[in-house]
C-alpha positions in Angstrom: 87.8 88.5 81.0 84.2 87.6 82.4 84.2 88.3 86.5 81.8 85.7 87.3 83.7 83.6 89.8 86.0 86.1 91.7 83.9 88.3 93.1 81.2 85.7 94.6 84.6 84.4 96.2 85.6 87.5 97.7 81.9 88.5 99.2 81.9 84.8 100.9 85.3 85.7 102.3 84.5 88.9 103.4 81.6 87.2 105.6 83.3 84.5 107.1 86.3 86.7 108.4 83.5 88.8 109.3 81.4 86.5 111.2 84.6 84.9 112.9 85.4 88.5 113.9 89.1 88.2 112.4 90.0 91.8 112.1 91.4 92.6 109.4 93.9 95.8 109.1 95.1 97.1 105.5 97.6 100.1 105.2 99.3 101.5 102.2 96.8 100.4 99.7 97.4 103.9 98.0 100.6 102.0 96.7 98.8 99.8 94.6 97.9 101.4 91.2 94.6 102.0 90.3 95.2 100.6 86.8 97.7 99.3 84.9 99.9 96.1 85.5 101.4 95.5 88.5 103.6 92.9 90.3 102.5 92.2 94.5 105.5 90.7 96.0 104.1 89.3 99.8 105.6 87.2 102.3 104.7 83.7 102.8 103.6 82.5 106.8 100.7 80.8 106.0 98.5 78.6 103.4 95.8 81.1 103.5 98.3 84.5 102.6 96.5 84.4 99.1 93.0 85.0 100.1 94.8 87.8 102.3 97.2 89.2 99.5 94.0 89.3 97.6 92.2 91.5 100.1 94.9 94.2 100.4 94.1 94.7 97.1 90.3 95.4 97.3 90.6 98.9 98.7 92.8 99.4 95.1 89.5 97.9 93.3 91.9 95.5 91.8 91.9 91.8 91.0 95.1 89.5 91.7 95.9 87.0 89.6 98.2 84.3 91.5 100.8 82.1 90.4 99.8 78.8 92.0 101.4 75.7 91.4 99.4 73.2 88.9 98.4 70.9 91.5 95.9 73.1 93.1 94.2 73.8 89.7 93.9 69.6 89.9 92.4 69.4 92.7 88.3 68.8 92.6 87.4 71.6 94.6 90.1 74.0 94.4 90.2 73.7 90.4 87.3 75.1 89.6 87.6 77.8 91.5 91.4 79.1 90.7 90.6 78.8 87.0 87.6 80.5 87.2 89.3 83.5 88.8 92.2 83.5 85.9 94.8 82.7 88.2 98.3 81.5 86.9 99.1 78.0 86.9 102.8 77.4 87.7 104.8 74.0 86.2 107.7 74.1 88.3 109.3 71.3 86.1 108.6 73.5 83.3 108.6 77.2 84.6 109.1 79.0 81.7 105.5 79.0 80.1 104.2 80.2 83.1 106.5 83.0 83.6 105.5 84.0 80.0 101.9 84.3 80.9 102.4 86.4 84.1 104.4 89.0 81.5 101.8 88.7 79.4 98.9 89.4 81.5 101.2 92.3 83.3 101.5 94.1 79.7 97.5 94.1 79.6 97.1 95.6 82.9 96.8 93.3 85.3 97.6 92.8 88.7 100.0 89.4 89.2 100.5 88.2 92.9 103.7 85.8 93.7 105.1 84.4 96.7 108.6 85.2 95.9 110.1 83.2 99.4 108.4 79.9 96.8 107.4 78.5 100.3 106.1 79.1 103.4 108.8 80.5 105.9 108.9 78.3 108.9 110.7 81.4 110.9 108.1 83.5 110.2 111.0 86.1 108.8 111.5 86.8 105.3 113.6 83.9 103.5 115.9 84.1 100.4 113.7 85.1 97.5 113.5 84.2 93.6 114.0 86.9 91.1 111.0 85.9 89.3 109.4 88.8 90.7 111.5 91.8 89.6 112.7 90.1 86.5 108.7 89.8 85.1 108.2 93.3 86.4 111.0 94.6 84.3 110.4 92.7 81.5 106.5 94.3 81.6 107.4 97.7 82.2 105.4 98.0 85.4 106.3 97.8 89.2 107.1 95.9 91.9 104.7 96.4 95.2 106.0 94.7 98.5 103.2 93.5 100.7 103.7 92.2 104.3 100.7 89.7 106.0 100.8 89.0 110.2 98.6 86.5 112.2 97.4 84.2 108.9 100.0 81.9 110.0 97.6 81.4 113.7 95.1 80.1 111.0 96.7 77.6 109.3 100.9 77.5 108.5 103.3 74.6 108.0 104.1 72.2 111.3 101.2 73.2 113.0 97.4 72.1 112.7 94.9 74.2 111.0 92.0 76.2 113.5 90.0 78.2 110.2 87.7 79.0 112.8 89.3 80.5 115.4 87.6 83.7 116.5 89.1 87.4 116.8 92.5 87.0 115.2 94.2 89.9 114.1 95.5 90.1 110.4 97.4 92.7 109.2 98.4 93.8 106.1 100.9 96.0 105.0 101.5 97.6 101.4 104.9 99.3 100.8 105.9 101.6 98.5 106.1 100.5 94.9 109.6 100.0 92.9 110.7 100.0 89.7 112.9 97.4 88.2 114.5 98.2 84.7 115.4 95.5 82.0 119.4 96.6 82.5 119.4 96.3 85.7 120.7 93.4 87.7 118.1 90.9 88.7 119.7 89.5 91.5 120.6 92.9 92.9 116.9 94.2 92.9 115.6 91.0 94.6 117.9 91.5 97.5 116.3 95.2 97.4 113.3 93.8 97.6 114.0 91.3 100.1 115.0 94.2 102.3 111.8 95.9 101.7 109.6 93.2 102.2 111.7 92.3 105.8 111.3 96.3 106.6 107.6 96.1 106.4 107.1 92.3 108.2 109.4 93.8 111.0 106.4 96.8 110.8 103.5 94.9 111.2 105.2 92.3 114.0 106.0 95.6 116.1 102.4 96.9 115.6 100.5 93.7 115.8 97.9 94.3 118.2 97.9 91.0 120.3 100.6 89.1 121.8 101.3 85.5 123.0 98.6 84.6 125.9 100.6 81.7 127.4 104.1 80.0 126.8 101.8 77.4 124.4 101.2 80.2 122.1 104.6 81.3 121.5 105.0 79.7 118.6 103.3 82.1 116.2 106.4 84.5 117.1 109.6 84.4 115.4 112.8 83.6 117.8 114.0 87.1 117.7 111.1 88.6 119.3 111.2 85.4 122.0 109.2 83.4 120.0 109.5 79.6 119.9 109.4 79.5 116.0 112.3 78.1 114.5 115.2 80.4 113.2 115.9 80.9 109.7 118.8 78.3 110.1 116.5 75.7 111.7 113.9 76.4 109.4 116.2 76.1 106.2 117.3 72.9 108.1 113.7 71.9 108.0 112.8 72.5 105.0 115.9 70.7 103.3 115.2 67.4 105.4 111.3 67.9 104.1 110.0 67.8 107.2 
């Protein structure tokens, strides 16, 4: 496929983070194969984790293609743009056709990135996850790589108003070590495997996140059990079944 649109994207990316100073740390990229397909599995804090997900992957020289849902392809501005980077549009009404395309992009090599938590996590800790993920994966014959993200929720997350210009944020990201899911193997039992990895590496990147909280007002961005003001996953599941 003709790279005309994502790389453009990227470089402008690149800059802004640059010239807002948001320092940006990326470990474990050797995870991610050089070639071949390839599921990233990341966790989901903010509206902006794909531009992020997408950047743990340059180091890799690879490309992700996202499963979005349709909507954003409708939309004026964002359209354009998601098509003309070959990302994934997701029916969620009708799932299935979708699901068939990520498999079928996967068995030519590329690189597919999902959101397997479906939404953001209020808690900021690793919700229940779909098996989407490991079932495509097996299905493809290529593997699973967890990614964690920290500090794109102070940019923009659910609840709280967006600041994509706030200066000298931290964002981490974290690439864990690949797995392997096989077409026998129980799907439900390898997303909780992965759930545990992906939680493993969030929990690494919260402990070595380089800023903290400044005042009680900024507690928020923190999940309760590290005395954060950020709902709990009960609360949050609470939230999120009221639609609020």
């Amino acid at each position: 496929m003709a790279e005309l649109v994502y790389p453009p994207v990227i470089m402008a990316a690149k800059l802004m983070f640059r010239v807002l100073d948001n320092r940006i740390r990326v470990e474990g990229t050797e995870h991610i194969p050089a070639t071949g397909g390839a599921v990233i599995a990341c966790n989901h804090v903010s509206y902006l984790d794909f531009i992020f997900c997408g950047l743990g992957a340059q180091p890799a020289k690879r490309l992700v293609r996202f499963m979005a849902k349709k909507e954003i392809f409708s939309n004026r501005i964002a359209g354009p743009l998601m098509r003309g980077m070959h990302h994934i549009s997701v029916d969620r009404g009708a799932g299935l056709a979708s699901y068939r395309e990520a498999v079928e992009r996967l068995k030519a090599g590329e690189v597919v990135g999902v959101f397997p938590e479906a939404t953001i996590s209020r808690s900021f800790t690793v919700k229940d996850i779909k098996s989407g993920a490991v079932r495509m994966a097996a299905e493809a014959g290529v593997p699973v790589v967890p990614m964690a993200l920290w500090g794109t929720q102070r940019l923009w997350t659910k609840g709280r108003p967006k600041d994509l210009t706030k200066r000298h944020v931290p964002i981490s990201i974290l690439v864990g070590e690949p797995m392997r899911p096989k077409a026998d193997e129980d799907a439900e039992v390898l997303s909780k495997d992965l759930r545990v990895r992906m939680s493993a590496l969030v929990d690494r990147v919260q402990a070595d996140y380089p800023e903290k909280p400044g005042s009680d007002d900024e507690r928020w961005w923190l999940p309760a059990h590290l005395g954060g003001t950020a709902p709990t996953p009960e609360e949050a599941a609470k939230l999120d079944r009221e639609g609020r």
